[in-house]
C-alpha positions as CSV (number, residue, x, y, z in Angstrom):
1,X,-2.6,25.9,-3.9
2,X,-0.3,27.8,-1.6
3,X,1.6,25.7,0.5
4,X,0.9,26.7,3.9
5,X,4.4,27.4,6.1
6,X,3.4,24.5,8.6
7,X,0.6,21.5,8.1
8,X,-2.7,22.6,10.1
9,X,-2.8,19.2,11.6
10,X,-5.7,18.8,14.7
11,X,-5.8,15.8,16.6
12,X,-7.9,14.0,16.7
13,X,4.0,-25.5,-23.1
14,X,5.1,-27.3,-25.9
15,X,3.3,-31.1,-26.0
16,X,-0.3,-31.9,-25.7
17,X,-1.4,-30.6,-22.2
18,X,-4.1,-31.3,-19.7
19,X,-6.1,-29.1,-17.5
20,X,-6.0,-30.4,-14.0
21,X,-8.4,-29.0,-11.6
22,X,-8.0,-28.3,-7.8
23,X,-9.2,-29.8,-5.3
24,X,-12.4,-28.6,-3.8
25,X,-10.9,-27.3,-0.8
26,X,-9.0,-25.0,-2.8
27,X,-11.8,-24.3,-5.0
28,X,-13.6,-22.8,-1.8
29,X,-11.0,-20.8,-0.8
30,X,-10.3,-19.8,-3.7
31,X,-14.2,-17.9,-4.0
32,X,-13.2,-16.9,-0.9
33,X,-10.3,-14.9,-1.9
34,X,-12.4,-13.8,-4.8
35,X,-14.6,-12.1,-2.7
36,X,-12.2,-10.6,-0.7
37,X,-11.2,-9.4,-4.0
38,X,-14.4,-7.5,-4.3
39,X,-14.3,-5.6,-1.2
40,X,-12.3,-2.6,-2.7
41,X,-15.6,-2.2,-5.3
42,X,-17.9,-2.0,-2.6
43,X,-15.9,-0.6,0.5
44,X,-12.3,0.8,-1.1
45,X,-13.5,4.4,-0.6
46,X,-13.5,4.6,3.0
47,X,-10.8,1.9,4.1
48,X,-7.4,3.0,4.7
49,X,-4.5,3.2,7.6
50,X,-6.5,5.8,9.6
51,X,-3.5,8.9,10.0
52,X,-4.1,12.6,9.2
53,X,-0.8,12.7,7.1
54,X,-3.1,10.9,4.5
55,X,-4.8,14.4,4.0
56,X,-1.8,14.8,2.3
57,X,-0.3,14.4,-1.2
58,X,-2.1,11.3,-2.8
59,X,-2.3,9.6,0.7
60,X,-0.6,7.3,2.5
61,X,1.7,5.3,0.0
62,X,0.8,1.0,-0.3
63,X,3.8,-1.0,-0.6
64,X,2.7,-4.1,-0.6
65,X,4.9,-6.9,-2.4
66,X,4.1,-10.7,-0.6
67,X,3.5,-11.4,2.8
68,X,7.1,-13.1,3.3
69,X,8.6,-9.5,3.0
70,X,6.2,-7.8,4.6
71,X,7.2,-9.6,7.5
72,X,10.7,-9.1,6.6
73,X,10.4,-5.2,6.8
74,X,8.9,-4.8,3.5
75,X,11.8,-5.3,1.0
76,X,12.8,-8.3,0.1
77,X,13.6,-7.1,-3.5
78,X,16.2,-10.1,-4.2
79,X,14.5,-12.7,-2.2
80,X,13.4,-15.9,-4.3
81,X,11.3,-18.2,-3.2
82,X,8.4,-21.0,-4.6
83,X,6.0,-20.5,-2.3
84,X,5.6,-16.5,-2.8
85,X,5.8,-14.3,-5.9
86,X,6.7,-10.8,-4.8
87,X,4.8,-8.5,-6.6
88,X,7.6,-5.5,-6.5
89,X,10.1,-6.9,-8.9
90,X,8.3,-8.5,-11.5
91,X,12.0,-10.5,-12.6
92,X,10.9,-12.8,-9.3
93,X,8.2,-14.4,-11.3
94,X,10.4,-16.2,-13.8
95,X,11.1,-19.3,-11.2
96,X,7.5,-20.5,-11.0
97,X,6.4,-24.3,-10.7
98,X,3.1,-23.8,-9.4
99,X,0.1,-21.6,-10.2
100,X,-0.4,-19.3,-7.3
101,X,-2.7,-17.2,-5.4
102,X,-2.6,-15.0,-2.5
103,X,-5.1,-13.2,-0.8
104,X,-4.6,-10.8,1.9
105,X,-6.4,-8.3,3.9
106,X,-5.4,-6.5,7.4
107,X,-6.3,-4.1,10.3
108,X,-4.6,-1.1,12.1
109,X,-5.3,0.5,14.6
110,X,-3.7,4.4,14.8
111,X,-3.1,6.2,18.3
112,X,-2.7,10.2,17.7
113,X,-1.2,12.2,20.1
114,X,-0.2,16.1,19.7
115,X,2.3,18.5,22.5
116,X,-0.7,19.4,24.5
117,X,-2.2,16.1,25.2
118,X,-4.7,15.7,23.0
119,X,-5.7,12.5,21.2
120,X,-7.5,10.2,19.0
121,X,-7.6,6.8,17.9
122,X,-9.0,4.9,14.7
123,X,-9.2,1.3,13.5
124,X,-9.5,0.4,10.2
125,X,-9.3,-3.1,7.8
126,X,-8.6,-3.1,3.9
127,X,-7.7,-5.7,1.5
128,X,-4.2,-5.5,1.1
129,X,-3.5,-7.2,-2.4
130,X,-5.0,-9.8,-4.7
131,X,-2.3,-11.7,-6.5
132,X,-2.2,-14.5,-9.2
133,X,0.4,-16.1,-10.7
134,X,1.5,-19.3,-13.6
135,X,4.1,-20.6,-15.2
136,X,4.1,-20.3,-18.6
137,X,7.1,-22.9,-19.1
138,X,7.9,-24.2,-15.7
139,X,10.7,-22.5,-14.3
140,X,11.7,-20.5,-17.2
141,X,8.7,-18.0,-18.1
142,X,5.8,-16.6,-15.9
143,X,3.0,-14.7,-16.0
144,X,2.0,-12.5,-13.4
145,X,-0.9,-10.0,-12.4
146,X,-1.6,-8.4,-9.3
147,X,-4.6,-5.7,-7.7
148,X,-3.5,-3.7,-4.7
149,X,-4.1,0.2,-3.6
150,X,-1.6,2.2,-4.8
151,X,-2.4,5.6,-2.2
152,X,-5.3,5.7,0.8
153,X,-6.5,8.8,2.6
154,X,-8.5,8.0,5.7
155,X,-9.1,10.8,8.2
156,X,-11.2,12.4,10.5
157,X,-10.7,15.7,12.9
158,X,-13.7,17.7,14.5
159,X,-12.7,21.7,15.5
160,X,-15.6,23.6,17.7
161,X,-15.9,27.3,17.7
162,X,-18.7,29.9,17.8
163,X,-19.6,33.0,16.3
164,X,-22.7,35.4,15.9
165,X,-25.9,34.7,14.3
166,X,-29.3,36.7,14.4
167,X,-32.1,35.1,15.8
168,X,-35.5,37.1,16.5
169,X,-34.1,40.0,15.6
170,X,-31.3,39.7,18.0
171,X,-27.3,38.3,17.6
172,X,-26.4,35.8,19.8
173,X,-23.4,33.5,19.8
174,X,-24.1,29.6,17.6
175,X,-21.8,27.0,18.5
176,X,-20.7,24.7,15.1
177,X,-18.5,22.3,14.3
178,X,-16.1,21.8,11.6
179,X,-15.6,18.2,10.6
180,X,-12.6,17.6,8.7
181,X,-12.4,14.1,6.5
182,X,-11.0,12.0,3.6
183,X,-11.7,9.2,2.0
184,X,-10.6,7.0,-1.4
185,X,-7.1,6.6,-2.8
186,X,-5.5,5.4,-6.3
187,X,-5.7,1.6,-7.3
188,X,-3.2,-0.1,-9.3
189,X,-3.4,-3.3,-11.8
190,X,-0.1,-4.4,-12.7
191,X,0.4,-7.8,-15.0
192,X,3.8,-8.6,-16.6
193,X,6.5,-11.6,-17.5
194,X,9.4,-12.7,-15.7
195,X,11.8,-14.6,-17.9
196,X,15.2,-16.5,-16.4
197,X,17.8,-16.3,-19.2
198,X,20.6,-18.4,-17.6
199,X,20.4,-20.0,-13.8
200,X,22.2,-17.0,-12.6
201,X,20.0,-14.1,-14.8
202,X,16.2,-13.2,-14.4
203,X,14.5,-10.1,-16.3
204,X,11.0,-9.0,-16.1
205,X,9.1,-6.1,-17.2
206,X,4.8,-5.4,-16.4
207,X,2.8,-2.3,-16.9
208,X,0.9,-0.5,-14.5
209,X,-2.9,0.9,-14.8
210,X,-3.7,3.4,-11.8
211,X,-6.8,4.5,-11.0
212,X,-8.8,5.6,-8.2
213,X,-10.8,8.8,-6.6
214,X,-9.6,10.9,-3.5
215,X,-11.7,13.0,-2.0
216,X,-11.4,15.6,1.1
217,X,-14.6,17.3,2.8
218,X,-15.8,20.2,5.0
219,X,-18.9,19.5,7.1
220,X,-20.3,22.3,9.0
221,X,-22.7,21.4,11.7
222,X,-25.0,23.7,13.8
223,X,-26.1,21.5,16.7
224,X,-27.9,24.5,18.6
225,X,-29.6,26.2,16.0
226,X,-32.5,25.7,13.5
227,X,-31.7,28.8,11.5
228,X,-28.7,27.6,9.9
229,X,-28.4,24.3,7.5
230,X,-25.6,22.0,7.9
231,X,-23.6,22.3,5.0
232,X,-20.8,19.6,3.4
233,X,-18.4,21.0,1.0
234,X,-16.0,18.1,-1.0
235,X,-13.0,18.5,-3.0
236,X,-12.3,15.4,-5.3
237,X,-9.8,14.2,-8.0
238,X,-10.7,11.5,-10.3
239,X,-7.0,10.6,-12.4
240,X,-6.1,7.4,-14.3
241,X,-2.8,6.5,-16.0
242,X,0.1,4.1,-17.6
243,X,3.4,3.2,-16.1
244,X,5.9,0.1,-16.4
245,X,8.1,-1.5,-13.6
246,X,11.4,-3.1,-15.4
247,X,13.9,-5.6,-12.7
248,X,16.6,-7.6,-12.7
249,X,17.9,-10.7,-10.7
250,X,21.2,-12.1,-9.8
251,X,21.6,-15.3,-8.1
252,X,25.2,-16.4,-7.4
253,X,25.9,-19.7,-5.5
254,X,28.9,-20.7,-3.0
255,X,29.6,-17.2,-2.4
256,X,31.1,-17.3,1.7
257,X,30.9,-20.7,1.5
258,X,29.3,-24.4,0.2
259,X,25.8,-24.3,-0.4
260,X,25.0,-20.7,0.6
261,X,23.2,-18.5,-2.0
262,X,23.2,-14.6,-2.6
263,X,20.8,-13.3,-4.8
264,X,20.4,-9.6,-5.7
265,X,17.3,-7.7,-6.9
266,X,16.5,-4.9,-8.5
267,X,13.5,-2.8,-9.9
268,X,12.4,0.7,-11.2
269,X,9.0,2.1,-11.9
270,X,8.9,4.5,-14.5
271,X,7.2,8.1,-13.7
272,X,3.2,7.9,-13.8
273,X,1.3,10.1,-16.0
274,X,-2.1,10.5,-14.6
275,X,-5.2,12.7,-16.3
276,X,-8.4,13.3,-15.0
277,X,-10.6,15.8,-13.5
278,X,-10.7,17.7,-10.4
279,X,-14.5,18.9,-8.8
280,X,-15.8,21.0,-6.0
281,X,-19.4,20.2,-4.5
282,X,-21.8,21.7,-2.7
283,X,-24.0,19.1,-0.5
284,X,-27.0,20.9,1.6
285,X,-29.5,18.4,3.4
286,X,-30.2,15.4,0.1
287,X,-29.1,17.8,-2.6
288,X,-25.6,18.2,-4.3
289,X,-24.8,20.8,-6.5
290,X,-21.4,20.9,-9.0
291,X,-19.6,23.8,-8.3
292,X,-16.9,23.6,-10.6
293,X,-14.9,20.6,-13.0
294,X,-11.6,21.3,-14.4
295,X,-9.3,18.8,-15.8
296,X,-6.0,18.3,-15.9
297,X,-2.8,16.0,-15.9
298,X,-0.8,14.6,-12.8
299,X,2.9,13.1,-13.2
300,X,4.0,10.6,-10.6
301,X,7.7,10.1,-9.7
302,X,9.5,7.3,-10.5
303,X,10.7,4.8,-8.1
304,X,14.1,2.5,-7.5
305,X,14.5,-0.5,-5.5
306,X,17.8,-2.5,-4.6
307,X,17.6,-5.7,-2.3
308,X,19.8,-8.4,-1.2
309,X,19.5,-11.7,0.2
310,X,21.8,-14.4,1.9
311,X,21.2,-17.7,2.7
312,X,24.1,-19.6,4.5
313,X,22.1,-22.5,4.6
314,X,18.6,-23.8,3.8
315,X,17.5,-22.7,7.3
316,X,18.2,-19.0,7.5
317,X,17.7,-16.0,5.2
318,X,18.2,-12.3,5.9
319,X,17.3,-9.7,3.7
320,X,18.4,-5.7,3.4
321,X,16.7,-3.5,0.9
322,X,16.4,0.2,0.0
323,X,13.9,2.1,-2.1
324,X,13.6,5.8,-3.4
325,X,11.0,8.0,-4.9
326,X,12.1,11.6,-5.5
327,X,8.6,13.1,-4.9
328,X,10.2,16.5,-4.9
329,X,9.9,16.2,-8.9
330,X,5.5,16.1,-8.4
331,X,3.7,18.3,-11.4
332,X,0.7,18.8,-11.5
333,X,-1.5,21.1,-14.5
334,X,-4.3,21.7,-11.9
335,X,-4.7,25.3,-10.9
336,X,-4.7,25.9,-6.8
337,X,-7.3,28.4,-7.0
338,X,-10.3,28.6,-4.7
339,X,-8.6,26.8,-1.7
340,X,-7.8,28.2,1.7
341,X,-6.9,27.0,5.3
342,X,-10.6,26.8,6.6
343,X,-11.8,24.5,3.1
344,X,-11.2,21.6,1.9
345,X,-7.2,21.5,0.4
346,X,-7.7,20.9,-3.5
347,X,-5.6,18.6,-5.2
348,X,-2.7,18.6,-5.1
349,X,-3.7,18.4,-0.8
350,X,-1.3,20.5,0.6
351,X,0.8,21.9,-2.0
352,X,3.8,20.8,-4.0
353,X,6.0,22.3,-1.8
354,X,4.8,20.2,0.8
355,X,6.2,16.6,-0.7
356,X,9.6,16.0,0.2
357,X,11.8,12.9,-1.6
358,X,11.3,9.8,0.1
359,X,13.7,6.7,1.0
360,X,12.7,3.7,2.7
361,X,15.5,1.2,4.3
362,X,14.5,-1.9,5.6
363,X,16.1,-5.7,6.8
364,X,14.8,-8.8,8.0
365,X,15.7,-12.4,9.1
366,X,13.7,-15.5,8.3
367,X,14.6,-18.7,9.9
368,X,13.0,-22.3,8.9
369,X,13.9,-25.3,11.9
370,X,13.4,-28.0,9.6
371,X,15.1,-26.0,6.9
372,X,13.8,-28.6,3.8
373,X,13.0,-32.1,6.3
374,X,9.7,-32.5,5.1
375,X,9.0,-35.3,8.0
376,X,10.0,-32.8,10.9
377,X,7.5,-32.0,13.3
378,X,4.6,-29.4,12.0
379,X,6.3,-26.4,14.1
380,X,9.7,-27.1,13.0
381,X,8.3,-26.2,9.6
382,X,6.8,-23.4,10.4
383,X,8.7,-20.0,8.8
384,X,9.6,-17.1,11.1
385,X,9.7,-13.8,10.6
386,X,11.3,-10.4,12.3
387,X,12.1,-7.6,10.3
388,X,12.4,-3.7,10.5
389,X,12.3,-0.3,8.5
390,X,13.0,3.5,8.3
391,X,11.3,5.7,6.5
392,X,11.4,9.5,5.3
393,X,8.2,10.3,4.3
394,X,6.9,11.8,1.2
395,X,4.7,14.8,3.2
396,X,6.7,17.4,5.3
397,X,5.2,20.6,7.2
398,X,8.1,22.8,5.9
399,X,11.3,23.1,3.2
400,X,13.3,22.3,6.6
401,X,11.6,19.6,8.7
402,X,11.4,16.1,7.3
403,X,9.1,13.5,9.0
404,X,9.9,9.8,9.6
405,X,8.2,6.6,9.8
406,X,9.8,3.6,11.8
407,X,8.7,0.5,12.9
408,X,9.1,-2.9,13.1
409,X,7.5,-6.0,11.5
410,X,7.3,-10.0,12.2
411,X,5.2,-12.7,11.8
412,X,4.6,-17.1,11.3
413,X,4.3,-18.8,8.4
414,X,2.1,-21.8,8.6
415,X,2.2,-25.0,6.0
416,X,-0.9,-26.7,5.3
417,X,-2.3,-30.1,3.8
418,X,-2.3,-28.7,0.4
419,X,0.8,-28.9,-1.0
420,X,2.4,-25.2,-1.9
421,X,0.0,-23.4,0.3
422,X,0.5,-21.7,3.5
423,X,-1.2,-19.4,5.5
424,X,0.9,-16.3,6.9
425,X,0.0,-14.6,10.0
426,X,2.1,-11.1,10.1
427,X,2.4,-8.4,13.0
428,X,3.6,-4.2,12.6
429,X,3.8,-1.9,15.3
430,X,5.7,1.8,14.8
431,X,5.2,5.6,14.9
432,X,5.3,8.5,12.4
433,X,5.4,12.1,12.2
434,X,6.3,14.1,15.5
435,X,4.5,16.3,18.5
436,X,6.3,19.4,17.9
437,X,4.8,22.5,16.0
438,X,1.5,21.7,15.9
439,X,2.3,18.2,13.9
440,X,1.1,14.5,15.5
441,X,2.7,11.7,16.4
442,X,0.9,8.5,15.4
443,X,1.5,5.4,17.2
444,X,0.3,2.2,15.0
445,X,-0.2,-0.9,15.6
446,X,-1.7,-3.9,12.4
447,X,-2.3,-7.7,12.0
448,X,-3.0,-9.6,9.2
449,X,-4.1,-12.8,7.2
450,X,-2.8,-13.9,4.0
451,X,-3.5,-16.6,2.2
452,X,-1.2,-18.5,0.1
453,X,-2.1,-21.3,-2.4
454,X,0.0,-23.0,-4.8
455,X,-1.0,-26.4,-7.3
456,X,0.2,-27.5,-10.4
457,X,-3.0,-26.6,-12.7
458,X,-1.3,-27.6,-15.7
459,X,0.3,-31.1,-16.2
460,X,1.5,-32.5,-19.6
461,X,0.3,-36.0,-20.8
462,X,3.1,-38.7,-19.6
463,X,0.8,-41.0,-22.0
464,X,0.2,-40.4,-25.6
């Protein structure tokens, strides 16, 4: 479609082997997770962070990796560690003792504001990610797989106006509303290896299945009238695709001085290339007509990540990390006909023009008391977390102004009874976006639960 000149933005195993089962503790939380699992099915078409810049583009981006760098500011790209598998750089999942689990799900609450006072506020909660993880041969090969959204769009903005409609033979003015929302977002299934060559080399390589419906509609109310029917018009894209994410991993030892480690990480997601179909409806009381299907293709840019991580000892750990997507090389083969400021944007929502390159920097600190003293007190062992991060979003209201993201991030890390697992309680609080020229400012605020297990599933006979 057209880009408009400014975003119309309203507030509002070699050897004989032997399966060994967990214990039933895990085995319940592991349905548990399952059925978080499930909730995208049921629910994933109306989750999402809550912020009009996910009328947008494809939404608001998910960059979910583990819940150790999400605490750390998001990165953590060179980070290893045994108790978390980090799903962005699939080399990480090379090192593995333990089959592994995580589960994690999380709220936000959003606080938008424009220049002449107005406001709005939504809460939201989603599943976060669903990951799973085994060694192959322990501490050489691993397997992983991993389901998390790949885009959201969650909005909601009510205009009022009024115009003239005949009534008994007269015209008299008809208040009606427009009600402006979005829903859905893409999906994505990754699974891939992780390999560790020598102790200082780790490779990895998965594909990537994306999938997922985003959809964007006009309801016009009449709330004073009978002689008018409330009318919903929706504008959705269904698209599906392949990609591949390919990393590396350095790990050097003794670096600044004994016994500290520096590890460097690095990944890069090939471009996406999406096809589906794109489909205008007409909804008027119970009945929904088809107004038009086209189909077409959608290519996705590709994406580079580069992280670091020290440890000077086996207490502390701080982390810096930097990721870019140039976004301004979008294409899509849908035609922009048919749209206009006062319906719902077809896809591509809002324009090529309107997607900008994007760049995320980001750094955090992690610090253990006990560091590995397995008979120090219980909060002594706990892990925490501060972090921080920086980013230009992909959406922009012009070829001149560029909108940023910042906030920071933090959070505990709590060991349990079961040996490997841990359950990870993170916090996020920033703002995006800007008051000025009709544009928001959103003020955010999340918390959320993850759920870590690890056991050794998979024992070899000592006996034969």
């Amino acid at each position: 479609m057209p880009a408009p000149s400014r975003l119309s933005l309203l507030p509002m195993c070699d050897g004989a082997m032997r399966v060994s089962l967990p214990p039933l503790p895990v085995r319940v939380l592991l349905v548990a997770v399952a059925l978080l699992a499930a909730a995208p099915t049921a629910h994933g078409q109306s989750n999402g962070e809550g912020t009009i810049y996910s009328r947008f583009g494809l939404g608001s981006l998910s960059g979910f990796s583990s819940s150790q760098s999400q605490a750390l500011g998001g990165g953590a790209y060179g980070l290893r560690s045994l108790n978390y598998n980090p799903d962005a750089n699939p080399a990480l999942w090379s090192d593995q003792v333990f089959t592994r689990l995580s589960g994690s799900v999380g709220m936000r609450a959003v606080r938008a504001e424009d220049n002449r006072g107005n406001s709005g506020r939504l809460t939201s909660g989603t599943v976060q990610a669903l990951q799973f993880n085994f060694p192959l041969n322990e501490r050489t090969l691993g397997l992983g797989l991993s389901f998390q959204p790949y885009s959201r769009s969650n909005y909601k903005l009510t205009t009022t106006d009024s115009t003239d409609v005949p009534a008994s033979g007269q015209v008299g003015q008809a208040r009606y509303e427009r009600i402006f929302s979005g829903s859905g977002g893409l999906q994505r299934l990754r699974g891939g290896l992780g390999y560790r060559v020598n102790d200082r080399l780790r490779i990895g390589a998965s594909a990537d299945l994306l999938f997922g419906v985003i959809e964007s509609r006009r309801r016009t109310e009449w709330p004073n009238t009978q002689a008018l029917r409330d009318v919903v018009v929706s504008d959705g894209v269904q698209l599906s695709g392949l990609t591949g994410t390919v990393g590396a991993h350095l790990a050097l030892a003794d670096v600044l001085s004994a016994d500290d480690a520096l590890s460097l990480g690095a990944s890069v997601t090939m471009p996406a290339f999406l096809s589906g179909e794109r489909y205008r409806t007409l909804d008027e009381d119970l009945a929904r007509d088809t107004l038009s299907v086209q189909r077409g293709d959608v290519t996705l840019p590709w994406t580079a990540r580069l992280g670091a991580a020290y440890q000077p000892n086996e207490r502390w750990t701080f982390v810096m990390d930097g990721l870019f997507e140039p976004w301004s090389t979008f294409s899509t083969s849908f035609s922009s006909e048919g749209s206009s400021p006062t319906t719902p944007a077809r896809f591509p929502v809002g324009g090529t023009s309107t997607l900008a390159d994007r760049w995320r920097l980001s750094g955090g600190a992690e610090v253990v008391p006990a560091g590995t003293d397995n008979l120090a007190g219980y909060f002594a062992q706990v892990a925490y977390r501060l972090g921080a991060y920086a980013e230009r979003m992909y959406v922009r209201p012009d070829s001149e102004t560029s909108l940023y993201e910042f906030a920071a991030t933090g959070g505990v890390s709590l060991p349990t009874s079961l040996s490997g697992t841990r359950i990870d309680f993170n916090l996020t609080a920033g703002t995006r976006g800007q008051t000025s020229d009709t544009l928001v400012r959103d003020t955010f605020y999340g918390v959320s639960l993850h759920i870590n297990f690890g056991e050794r599933w998979f024992q070899r006979r000592k006996l034969r």
